[in-house]
Every structure is written in structure tokens, then in C-alpha cells.
N, C-alpha and C positions, 0 to 999 in steps of 0.2 A: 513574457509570462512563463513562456517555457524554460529559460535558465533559472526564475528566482522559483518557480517550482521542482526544478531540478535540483536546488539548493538547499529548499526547506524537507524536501523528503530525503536526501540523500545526508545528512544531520540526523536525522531522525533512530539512525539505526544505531549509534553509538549512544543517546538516549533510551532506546530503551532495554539493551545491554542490560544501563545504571540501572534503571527501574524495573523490568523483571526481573533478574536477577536477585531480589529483593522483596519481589511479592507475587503470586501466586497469579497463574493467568488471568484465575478471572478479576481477581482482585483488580490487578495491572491493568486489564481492558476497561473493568464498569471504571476505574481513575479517568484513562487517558479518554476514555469517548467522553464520562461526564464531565469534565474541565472542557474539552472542545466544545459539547453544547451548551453549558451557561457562558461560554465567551461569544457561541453565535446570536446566545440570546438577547445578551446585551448588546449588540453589536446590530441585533433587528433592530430593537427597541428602540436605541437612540437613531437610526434609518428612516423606522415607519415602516419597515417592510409590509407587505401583508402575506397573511399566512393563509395557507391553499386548502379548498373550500370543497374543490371535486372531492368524490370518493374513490375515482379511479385515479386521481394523481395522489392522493393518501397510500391505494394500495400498491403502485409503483414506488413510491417513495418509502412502505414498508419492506420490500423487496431488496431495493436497494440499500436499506440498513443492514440488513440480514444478511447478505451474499457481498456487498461490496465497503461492509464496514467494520460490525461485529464479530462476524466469524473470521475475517483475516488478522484481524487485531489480536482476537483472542488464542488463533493460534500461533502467533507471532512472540506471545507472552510465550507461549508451550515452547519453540524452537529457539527464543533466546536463550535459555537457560540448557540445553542440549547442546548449541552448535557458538562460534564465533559472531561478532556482529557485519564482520566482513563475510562471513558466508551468506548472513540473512540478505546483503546489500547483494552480492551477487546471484540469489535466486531472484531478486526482484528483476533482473535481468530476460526473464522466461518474461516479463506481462506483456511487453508489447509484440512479441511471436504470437503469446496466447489470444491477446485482442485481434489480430489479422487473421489469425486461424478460425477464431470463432464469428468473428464477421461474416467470411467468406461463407459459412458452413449456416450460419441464419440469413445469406441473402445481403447482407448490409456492408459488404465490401464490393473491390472493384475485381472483375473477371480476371485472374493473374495469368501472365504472361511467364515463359519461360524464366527468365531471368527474374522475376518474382518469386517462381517456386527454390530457385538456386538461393536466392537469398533466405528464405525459409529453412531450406534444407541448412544451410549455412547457422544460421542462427539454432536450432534444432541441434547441430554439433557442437555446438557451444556451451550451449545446456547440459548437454550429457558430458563433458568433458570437465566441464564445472562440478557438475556432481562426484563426479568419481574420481573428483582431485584429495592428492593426502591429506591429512589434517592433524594435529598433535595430540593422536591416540589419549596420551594420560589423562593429559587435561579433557577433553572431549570425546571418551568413549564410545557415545551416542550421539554424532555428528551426525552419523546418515540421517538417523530419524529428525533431525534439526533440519538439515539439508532439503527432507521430502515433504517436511512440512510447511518450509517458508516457500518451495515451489509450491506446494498447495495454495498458498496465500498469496502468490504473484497470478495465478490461474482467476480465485477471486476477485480478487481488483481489478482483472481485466474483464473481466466475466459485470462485473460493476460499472466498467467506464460504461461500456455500451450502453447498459442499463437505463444508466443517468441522464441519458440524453433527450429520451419523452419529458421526464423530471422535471429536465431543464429548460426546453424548449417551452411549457406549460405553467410555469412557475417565476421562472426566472435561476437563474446558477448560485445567486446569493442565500436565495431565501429555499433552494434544493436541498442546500449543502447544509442550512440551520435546520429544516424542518428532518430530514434523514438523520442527521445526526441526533438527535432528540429521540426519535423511536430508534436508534441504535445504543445510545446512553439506557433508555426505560428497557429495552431487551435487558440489558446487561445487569442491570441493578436487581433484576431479577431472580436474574440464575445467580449473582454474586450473594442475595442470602439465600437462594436456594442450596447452592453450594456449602457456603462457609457458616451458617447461621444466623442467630444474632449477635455474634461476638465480631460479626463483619468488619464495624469500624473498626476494629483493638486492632487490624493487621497494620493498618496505617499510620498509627499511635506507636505501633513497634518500630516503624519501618524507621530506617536510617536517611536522616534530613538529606541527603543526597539523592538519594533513590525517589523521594517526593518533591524536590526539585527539577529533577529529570521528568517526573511525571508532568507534574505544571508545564514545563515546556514543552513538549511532547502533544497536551491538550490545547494552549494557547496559541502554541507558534507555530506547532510540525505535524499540527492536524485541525483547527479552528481557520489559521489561515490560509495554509494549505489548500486547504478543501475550496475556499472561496477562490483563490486561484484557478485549480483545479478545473472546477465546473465552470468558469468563464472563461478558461481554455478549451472543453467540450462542446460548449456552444460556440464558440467565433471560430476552432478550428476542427473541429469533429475530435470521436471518439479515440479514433485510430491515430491522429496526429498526437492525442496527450498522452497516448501512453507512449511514447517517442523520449519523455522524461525519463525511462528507465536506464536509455542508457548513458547517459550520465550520474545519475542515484547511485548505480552501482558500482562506478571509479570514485566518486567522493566518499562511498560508505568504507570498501575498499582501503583508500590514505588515509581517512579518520583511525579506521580500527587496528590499523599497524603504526599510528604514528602515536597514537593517544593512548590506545589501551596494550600496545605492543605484543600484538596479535599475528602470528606467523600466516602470510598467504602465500602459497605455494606457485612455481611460474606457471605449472597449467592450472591455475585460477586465473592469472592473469591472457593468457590462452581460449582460454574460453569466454570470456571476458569479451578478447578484441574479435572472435567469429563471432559472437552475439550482436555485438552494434553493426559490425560488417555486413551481418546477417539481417538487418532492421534497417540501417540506409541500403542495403543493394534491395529489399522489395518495395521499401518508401517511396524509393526514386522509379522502379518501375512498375507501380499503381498508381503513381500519383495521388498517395495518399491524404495528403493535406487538406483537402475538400471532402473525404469519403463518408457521406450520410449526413453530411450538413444541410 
């Protein structure tokens, strides 16, 4: 579970390159969330799932649209158009430092050990080395700000995994991941004619059939299934172990975006890169992360 989700998310950032790049953040997010939930709907539907009844797993599961779905999404639309898709891949590299760090600091990780915090500190220079790597000024004058914002967005998702896990544990991971995504789709449709109007749909009637192919895939495959993945990796192996997919997400994002879109990464991106996962197996291995809050 953990390489075909290391697969379908680490795809994902050279889609949606195509698709922001082409449409307006939020346009981009209410797309990519609403295609993910009418794919989780049908996908209940013909299931029989049942859909959850609590008001406290309702307002967990609003929580976690909001912090661990819409708002990364949507700034994710804002930073692919600013930065490379191989940069977006390699901030995603920060979620699983930020998932250990933020465990540990609400209680829900394991006491670290020296060679725990070495591997933090380690992954920590990773990140920063990552960010302050060159980039190809013309084309992307406003890297950094791309750069600060897809770290913002690896922060949320981790800040979400945790989340997910009452969610899931109460619900189940299938019917988490449909019911969240729905009130993260109805967030987004909101501010999307808040934002845009009612000339809303005409952005997507412009758009260029590649850029709404990217989106459809994006919804259906690298965020509908995904996600189902995802939260049934949460549950059978905690919070902390799934976001363990980051670092690989961010060497496939990475080859995709220098081999596809012929995208320059610099060798200390590649540098930062290898102290980030360094930095994420040398505390995994000494927390014994794999069980943590299950």
C-alpha cells in the first residue's frame, strides 16, 4: 500500500503542473476535489457504505477537509504556477518531519531518542537546503514564494494525517476519505463562485482539453483513489508510518518533471533530497515508528 501510494501521489505533481497552470487556484481545487468526490460517491454507492451519523465524527471529518484537503489543494494550484513541479514534489518532502514533529508536540508520538532527534535535525537540513536551492530565475522569478507555499501544503497534510485517524478509526478509512472529501468538494464550490462568479463554469469551457484531462486524473486516480489508499494505510499502520510515502513522492515527482516537462533540478535539490529521507529512516528506525498511535 505504501509504494502504490507512493506512486499515485508522486504522479500527481506533474498533473497538476498541466492543470494549474491553466486554471485559477480555486477553479483547479473545487475541479480536482469535486471529480475526487463524485468518484468516492459512486464508488460508496455501489459498496453500500454507510455514511456517519455522529456529529462529532461529522465535525472531525469537517476539520479534516479544511486543514488536510482544501486548503493544501488550493494552495498547491497557487504554487504550481509560481514554482516547477519538481519543486512542488520536493517540498512534499517536509510532511513526514512535520507529521513526527507535530505528534510528538500533541503527545501522539513515541519519546525520541538521540539518534531520533539526529535524524530530525537531519531531515530539517534537508528542507532548508531544498529551499534555498537555485532555480531558473526567468522562467520562475517567484520560486521562493512557490517553494513556501508547497512547504505550507506538506505542513497541512501532515497536520491532516494525524487528524484522520479518529475519522478513521470511527468510520472506517473508505467511507472517511468519501465523506471528507465531499465537505472539502462543498467548501470549495463555494469560494469558487465566491471568487470567480457566475461566469464560474466558462473557466473550464476555455480551458485547454489537456489541462481538464489532467484534472480528471488528478480527481479520479491521484486523489479519489489515493485517498482510499491513504486512510487504510492510517488505520492498519498509523499516522506517522503514512506519511513515510513522502519520500518517495518526492524522487518520482522529481524524474517525472525533468524528464517529461524538461524541467532543470539543481544537485543540491537532489542533496536535500537524499538528508530528507536519511532524515526520516534514521528517526523511523529509532521510534519505531510503524505502530505509533495505532
Amino acid at each position: 500500500m505504501l509504494a502504490l501510494l507512493s506512486t499515485l501521489w508522486g504522479t500527481s505533481f506533474l498533473l497538476i503542473k498541466l492543470a494549474a497552470s491553466a486554471l485559477d487556484a480555486t477553479s483547479f481545487a473545487f475541479g480536482r476535489l469535486g471529480v475526487g468526490a463524485l468518484a468516492l460517491i459512486v464508488t460508496a454507492w455501489l459498496a453500500g457504505w454507510r455514511w456517519p451519523r455522529e456529529r462529532r465524527v461529522w465535525g472531525a471529518l469537517l476539520v479534516l477537509a479544511m486543514i488536510g484537503q482544501a486548503l493544501p489543494v488550493f494552495i498547491l494550484g497557487k504554487a504550481a504556477r509560481l514554482t516547477t513541479s519538481a519543486d512542488l514534489a520536493l517540498m512534499m518532502g517536509a510532511a513526514p518531519i512535520a507529521t513526527m514533529l507535530i505528534a510528538r508536540m500533541l503527545g501522539m508520538g513515541e519519546v525520541w531518542s538521540f539518534p531520533a532527534a539526529l535524524g530530525l535535525g537531519l531531515g530539517l537540513l534537508g528542507v532548508a537546503i531544498a529551499v534555498g536551492a537555485p532555480v531558473d530565475a526567468p522562467l520562475y522569478p517567484h520560486a521562493g514564494w512557490g517553494r513556501a507555499l508547497g512547504l505550507s501544503a506538506a505542513v497541512l497534510y501532515a497536520t491532516g494525517a494525524l487528524i484522520s485517524r479518529f475519522a478513521s478509526r470511527s468510520v472506517g478509512p473508505a467511507m472517511s476519505a468519501t465523506a471528507s472529501m465531499c465537505l472539502s468538494a462543498s467548501l470549495m464550490v463555494v469560494a469558487w463562485f465566491a471568487v470567480d462568479g457566475f461566469g464560474a463554469p466558462k473557466i473550464f469551457l476555455a480551458a485547454p482539453a489537456s489541462a481538464l484531462v489532467a484534472l480528471l486524473a488528478l480527481g479520479c486516480v491521484n486523489t479519489a483513489l489515493a485517498y482510499l489508499v491513504y486512510f487504510r494505510l492510517v488505520e492498519t499502520a498509523g499516522a506517522t508510518f503514512a506519511a513515510l510515502n513522502n519520500y518517495i513522492v518526492p524522487f518520482i515527482g522529481l524524474v517525472l518533471g525533468s524528464a517529461l516537462l524538461g524541467e532543470s533540478v539543481a544537485l543540491t535539490s537532489w542533496l536535500g533530497l537524499a538528508l530528507v529521507i536519511a532524515g526520516v529512516i534514521v528517526t523511523g528506525l529509532a521510534t519505531r515508528i510503524t505502530k505509533v498511535g495505532s
